[in-house]
N, C-alpha and C positions, 0 to 999 in steps of 0.2 A: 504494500500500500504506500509507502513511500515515495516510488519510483512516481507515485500517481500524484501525490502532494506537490512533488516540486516539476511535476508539467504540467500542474493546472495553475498555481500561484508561481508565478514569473517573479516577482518584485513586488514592494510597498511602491505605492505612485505618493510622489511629495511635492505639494503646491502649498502658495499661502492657504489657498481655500480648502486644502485637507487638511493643515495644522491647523484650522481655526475648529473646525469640524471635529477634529483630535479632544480638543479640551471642553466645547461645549455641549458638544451632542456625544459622545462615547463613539467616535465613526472612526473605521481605517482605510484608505482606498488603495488596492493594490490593482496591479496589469496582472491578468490572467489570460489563459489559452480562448480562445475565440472560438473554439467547441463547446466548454463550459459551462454547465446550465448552472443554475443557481443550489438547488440541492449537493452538486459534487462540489461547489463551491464551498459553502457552508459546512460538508462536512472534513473537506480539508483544511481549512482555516480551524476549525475544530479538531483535529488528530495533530495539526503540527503545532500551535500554541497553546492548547489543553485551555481551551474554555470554551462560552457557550457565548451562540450567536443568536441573535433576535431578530435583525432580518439583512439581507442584502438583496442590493440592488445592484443593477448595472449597466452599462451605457457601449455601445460601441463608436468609436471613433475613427481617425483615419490610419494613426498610428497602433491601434489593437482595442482589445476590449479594459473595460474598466468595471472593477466590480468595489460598491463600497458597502462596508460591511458594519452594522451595525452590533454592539457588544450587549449583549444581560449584564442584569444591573450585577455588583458584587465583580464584576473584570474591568481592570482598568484599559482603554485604548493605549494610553500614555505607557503602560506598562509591557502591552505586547509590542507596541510601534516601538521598544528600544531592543524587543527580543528580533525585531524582522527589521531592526538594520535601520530605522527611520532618524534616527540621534546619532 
């Protein structure tokens, strides 16, 4: 399952408007694979930083997909965004 985590989650994506997103809404937005539905999203964001997600969303662009992903209460954003490289 692994090998599957890290070719659905590409990277944290880091704009002003996902650090502000960061600290007042509980949001992280990472690049993901462009097959990715949102359930195999959720549940690898879920097996590689061992917490629970409450929803994601996400957007395709020109450059790939963008999925942002909202945290349950009791997980901090701030806390995974320093485990996925985001600080």
């Amino acid at each position: 399952m692994t090998q599957l985590q890290h070719r659905i989650i590409l990277h944290a994506y880091v704009t002003e408007k996902s650090m502000d997103e960061m600290e007042r809404q509980n949001k992280l937005e990472f690049v993901v694979d462009r097959r990715a539905n949102r359930a195999e999203i959720r549940r690898a964001v879920e097996e590689t930083y061992q917490c629970k997600v409450a929803k994601v969303t996400t957007k395709t662009v020109i450059s790939g997909k963008i999925a942002t992903v909202r945290f349950a209460k009791g997980f901090s954003a701030e806390d995974i965004g320093s485990r996925a490289g985001v600080f």
